[in-house]
N, C-alpha and C positions, 0 to 999 in steps of 0.2 A: 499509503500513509500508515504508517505505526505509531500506534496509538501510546499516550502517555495520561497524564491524570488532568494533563490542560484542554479540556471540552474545549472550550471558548476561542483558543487558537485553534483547532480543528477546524471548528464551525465556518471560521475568517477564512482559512485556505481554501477549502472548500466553496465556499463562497467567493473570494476573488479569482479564482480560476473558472467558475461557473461551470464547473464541473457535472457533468450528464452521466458520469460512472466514476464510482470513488471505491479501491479495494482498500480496507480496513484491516488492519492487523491489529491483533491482540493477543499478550504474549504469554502462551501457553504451550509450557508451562512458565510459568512467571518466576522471577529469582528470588520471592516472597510468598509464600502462599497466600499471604492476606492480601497481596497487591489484585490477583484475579479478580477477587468479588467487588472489591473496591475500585478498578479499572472499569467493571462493567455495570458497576451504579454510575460512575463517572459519564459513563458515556452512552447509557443508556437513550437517552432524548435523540443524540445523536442517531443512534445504531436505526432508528426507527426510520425515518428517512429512506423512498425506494429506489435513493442511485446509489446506497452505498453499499456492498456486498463484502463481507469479512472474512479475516481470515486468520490461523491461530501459526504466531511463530514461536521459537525456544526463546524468551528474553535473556536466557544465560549465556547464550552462545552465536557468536558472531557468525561463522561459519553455517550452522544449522539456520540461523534467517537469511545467511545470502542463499541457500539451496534453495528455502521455501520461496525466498522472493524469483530467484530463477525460476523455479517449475511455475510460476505464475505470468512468467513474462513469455514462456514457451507455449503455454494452455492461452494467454488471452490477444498475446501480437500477431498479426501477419508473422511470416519469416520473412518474406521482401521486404529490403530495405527501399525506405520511399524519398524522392529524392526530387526535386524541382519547388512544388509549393514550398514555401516558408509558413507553415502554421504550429501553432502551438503543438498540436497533436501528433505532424511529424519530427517536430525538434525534439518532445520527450521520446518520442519512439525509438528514433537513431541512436540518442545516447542510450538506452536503455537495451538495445541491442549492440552496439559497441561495449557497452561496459560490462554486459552479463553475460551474453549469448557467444558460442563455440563460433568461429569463424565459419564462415558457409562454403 
């Protein structure tokens, strides 16, 4: 999840997915320098919570967070694509390795 100044939706998503690990981005460097400090008051309550582990991307540049979001999907997925069950955890998986990940 990338993080913006709306705690409150955060909180929701996290919560209706009942999420057991939540990677958090927050975007640094930020395309404000005031947006930093004021992102992580924002979302400080939040950040404290021990399934949510964070992560800092370039907010200025599309390109530089889809890398970071890759090397995160390489560092935290199997590379086997999982394939029978229908659960939530393998439906984000597949697309997340269809849409990010080099062909195998």
């Amino acid at each position: 999840m990338l993080s913006g100044f709306e705690k409150d939706r955060a909180e929701r998503i996290i919560e209706e997915f009942e999420a057991s690990e939540v990677l958090f981005g927050i975007g640094d460097p930020p395309t404000n320098p005031d947006f930093l400090d004021r992102n992580e008051e924002e979302q400080d309550m939040l950040l404290t919570k021990p399934e949510i582990d964070t992560f800092n991307f370039p907010a200025g540049s599309v390109d530089g967070t889809r890398s970071v979001i890759q090397e995160l999907i390489h560092e935290r997925l199997p590379k086997k694509k999982h394939r029978g069950r229908s659960t939530e955890y393998e439906t984000v998986h597949n697309w997340c390795m269809e849409s990010f990940a080099p062909p195998f």
